[in-house]
C-alpha positions as CSV (number, residue, x, y, z in Angstrom):
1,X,7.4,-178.1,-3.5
2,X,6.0,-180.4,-0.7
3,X,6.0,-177.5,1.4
4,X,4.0,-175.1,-0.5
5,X,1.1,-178.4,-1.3
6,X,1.3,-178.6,2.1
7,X,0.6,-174.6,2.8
8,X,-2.0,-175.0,0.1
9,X,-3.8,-177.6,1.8
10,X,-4.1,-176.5,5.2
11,X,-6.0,-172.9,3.5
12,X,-8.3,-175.4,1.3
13,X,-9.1,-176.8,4.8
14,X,-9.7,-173.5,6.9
15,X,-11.7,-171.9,3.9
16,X,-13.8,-175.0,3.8
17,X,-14.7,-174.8,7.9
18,X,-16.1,-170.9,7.1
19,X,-19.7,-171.0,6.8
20,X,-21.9,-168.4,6.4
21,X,-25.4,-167.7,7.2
22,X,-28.3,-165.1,6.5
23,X,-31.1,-163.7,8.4
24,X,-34.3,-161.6,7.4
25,X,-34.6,-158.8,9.2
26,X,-38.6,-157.7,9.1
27,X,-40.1,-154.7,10.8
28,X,-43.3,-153.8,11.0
29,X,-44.2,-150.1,11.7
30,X,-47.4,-149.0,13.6
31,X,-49.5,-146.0,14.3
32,X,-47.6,-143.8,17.0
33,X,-48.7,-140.6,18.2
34,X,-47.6,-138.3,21.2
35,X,-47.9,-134.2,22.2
36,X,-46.7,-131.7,23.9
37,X,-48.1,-128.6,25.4
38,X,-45.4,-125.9,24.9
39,X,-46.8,-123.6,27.2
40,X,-48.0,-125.4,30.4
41,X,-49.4,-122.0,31.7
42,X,-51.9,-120.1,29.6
43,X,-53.3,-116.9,30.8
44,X,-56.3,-115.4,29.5
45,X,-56.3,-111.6,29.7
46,X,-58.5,-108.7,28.9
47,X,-57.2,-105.9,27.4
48,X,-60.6,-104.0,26.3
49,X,-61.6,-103.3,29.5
50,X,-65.5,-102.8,30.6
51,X,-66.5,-106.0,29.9
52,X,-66.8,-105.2,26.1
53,X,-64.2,-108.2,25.0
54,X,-63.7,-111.5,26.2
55,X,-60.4,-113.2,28.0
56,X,-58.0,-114.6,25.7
57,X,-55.2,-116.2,25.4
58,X,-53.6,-119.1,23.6
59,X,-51.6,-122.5,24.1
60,X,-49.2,-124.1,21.8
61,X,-48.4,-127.5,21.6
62,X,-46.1,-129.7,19.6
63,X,-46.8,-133.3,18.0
64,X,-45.7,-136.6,16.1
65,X,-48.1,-139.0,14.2
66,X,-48.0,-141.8,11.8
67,X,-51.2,-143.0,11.1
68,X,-52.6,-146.4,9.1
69,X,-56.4,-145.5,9.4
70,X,-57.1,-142.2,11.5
71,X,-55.8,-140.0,14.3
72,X,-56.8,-136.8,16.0
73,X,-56.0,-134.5,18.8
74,X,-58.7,-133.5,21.3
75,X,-58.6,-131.5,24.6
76,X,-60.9,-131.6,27.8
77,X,-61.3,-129.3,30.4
78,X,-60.9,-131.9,33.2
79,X,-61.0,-129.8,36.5
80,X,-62.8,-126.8,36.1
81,X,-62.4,-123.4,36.9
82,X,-62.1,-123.2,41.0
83,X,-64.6,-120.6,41.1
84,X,-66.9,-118.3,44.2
85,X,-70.1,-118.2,44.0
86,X,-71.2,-116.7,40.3
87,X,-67.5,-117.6,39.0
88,X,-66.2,-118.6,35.6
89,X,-67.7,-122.5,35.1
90,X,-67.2,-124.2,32.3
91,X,-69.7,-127.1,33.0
92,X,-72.6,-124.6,35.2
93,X,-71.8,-121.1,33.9
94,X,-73.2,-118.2,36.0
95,X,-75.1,-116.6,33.3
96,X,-76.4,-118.4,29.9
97,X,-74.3,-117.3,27.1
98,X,-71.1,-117.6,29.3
99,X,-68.7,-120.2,27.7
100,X,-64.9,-121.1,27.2
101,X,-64.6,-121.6,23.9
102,X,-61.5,-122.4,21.5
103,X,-60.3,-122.0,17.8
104,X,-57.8,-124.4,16.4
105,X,-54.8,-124.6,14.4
106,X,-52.4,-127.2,12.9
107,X,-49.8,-124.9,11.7
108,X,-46.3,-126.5,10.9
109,X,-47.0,-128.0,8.5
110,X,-50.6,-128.6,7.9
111,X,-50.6,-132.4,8.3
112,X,-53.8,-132.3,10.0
113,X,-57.5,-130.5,9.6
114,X,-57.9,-128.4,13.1
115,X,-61.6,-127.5,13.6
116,X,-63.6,-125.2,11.2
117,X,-65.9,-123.0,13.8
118,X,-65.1,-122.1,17.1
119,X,-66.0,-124.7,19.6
120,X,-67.1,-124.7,23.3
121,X,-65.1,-126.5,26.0
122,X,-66.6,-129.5,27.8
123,X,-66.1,-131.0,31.0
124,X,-67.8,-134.1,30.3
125,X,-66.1,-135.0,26.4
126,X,-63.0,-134.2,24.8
127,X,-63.5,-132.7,22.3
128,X,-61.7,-132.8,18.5
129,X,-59.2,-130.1,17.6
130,X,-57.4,-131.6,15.0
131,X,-58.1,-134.9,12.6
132,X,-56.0,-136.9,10.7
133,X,-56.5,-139.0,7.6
134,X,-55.0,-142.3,6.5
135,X,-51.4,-142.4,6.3
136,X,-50.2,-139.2,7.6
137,X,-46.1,-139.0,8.8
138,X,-45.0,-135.8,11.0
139,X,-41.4,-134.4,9.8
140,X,-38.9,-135.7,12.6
141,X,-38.7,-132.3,14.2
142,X,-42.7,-132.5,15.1
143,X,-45.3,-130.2,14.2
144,X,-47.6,-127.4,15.7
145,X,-50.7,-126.5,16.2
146,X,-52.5,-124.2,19.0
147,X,-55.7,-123.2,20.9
148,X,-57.1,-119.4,21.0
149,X,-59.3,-119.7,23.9
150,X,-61.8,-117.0,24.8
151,X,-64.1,-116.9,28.1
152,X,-66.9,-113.8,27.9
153,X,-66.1,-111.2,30.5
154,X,-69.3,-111.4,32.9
155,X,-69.7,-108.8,35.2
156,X,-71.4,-111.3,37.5
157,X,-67.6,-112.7,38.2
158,X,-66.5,-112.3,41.4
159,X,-62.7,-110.6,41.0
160,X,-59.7,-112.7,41.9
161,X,-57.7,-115.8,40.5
162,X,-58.9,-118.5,39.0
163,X,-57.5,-121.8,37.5
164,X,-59.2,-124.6,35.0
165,X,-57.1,-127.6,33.6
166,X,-57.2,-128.5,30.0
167,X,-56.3,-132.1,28.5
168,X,-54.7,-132.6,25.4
169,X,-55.0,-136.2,24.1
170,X,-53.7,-137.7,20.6
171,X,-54.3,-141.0,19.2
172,X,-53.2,-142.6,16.1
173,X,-54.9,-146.2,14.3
């Protein structure tokens, strides 16, 4: 018998040196945002031929967002086409009327609200392609959206390559 009080003491002791503790674990979530251009080369064709249609061609890209506020994506053309004399410019076209311009789209899904009218590139703003209201959450995978661009097909253009760099930018508040 004094053997077992004696086992029954010595666990009374060892469960009262086990102490246990909590801790709150808080997180605080904030507006996050980033892209990617799918297609880092666009080329802009023309498949009507005697300078009846315009060059087009179109860039995907793929997004995440959580926003508190606001977000949007916007795109710039920040070096312009490399261009001869009478070349495609975005910022000093050859001929008035000449313009890059871009639809927009915010396909998968349709977190966002891309632009309503087609819109002319700058080289001196970014401008909006897509806005985003208050609390708006991409699915994990990301979404889409995508630019059309079309340049008019001046005859005025000297032939041969040319190359223009556009900017995609997203924020998030």
């Amino acid at each position: 018998m004094t053997r077992i009080t004696l086992i029954a003491c010595v666990l009374l002791a060892i469960a009262g040196i086990v102490q246990a503790q909590t801790t709150n674990l808080n997180l605080t979530v904030g507006a996050e945002a980033s892209i990617s251009v799918t297609n880092g080369n666009t080329a802009l064709t023309n498949t009507g031929g005697n300078f009846t249609t315009p060059f087009t061609g179109t860039t995907s890209y793929s997004f995440k967002i959580r926003t508190k506020t606001n977000g949007n994506i916007s795109v710039q053309i920040t070096s312009d086409f490399t261009a001869a004399t009478n070349g495609p410019s975005v910022h000093t076209p050859p001929t008035t009327g000449d313009a890059l311009t871009y639809s927009c789209s915010a396909t998968s899904p349709a977190i966002g609200t891309p632009c309503a009218t087609a819109q002319t590139a700058s080289t001196t703003v970014a401008t909006t392609i897509v806005t985003f209201g208050a609390t708006v959450n991409s699915v994990n995978a990301g979404d889409t959206g995508s630019i059309a661009w079309s340049l008019t097909d001046d005859p005025v253009y000297p032939a041969g390559s040319y190359t223009a760099i556009a900017t995609f930018t997203i924020s998030a508040t």
